[in-house]
N, C-alpha and C positions, 0 to 999 in steps of 0.2 A: 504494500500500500504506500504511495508518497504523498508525504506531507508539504501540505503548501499551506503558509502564512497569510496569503490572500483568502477572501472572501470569494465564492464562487456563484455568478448568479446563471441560472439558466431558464426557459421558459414554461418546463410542468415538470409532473410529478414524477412521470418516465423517467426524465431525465434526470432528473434529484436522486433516482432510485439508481439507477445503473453508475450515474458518474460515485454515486457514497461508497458503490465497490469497489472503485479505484482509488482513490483520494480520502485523505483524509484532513478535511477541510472544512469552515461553514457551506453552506450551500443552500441558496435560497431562491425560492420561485419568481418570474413575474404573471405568474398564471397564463401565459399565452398575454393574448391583448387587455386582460387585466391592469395592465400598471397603467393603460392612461387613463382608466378612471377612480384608482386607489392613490390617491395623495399618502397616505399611511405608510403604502410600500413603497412609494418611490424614495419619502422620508428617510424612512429604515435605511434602504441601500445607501442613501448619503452621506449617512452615517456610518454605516459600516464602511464605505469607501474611505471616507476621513480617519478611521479609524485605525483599518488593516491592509488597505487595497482592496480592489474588486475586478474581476476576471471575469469579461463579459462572453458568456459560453455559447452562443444561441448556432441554431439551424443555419446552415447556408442557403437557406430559399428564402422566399419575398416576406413572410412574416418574420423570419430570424431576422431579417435586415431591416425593416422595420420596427422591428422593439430594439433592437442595436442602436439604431441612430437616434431613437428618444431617450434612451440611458447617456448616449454620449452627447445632447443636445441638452439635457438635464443635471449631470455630474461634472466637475473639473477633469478634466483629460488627465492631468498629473494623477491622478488615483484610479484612472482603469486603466485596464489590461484587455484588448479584444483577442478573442482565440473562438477558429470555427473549423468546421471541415469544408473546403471546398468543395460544390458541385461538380462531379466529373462525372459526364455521362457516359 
């Protein structure tokens, strides 16, 4: 298992689930298209960002990249980290 000092956000619970097998890290949802209408959890991340990092993990297709660009449109850039899988057909 590796340990990373960042914060890990991703967009459900799938992936909360599978990435906790590898990692050993926080790791926190933005429920799919939930975080643009929870003030709460964007809060949170901001915080956790300012606090430890935060490691923006989402999908390479159009909704990962849209909740991407609202987290990095919403947080200071000095406190995330982007990381995706590329689309390779």
């Amino acid at each position: 298992m590796f340990k990373i000092r960042e914060a890990i956000v991703v967009e459900g619970r799938y992936d909360k689930n599978t990435l906790s097998q590898v990692v050993d890290a926080p790791i926190l949802e933005t429920f799919g298209f939930g975080i643009f209408k929870d003030k709460a959890q964007l809060d949170l991340l901001r915080k956790v960002a300012k606090k430890r990092g935060l490691i923006v993990f989402t999908d390479s297709d159009g909704a990962g990249f849209v909740i991407r660009n609202h987290i990095k449109s919403a947080i200071d850039g000095k406190y995330l980290l982007h990381a995706y899988i590329p689309d390779i057909p």
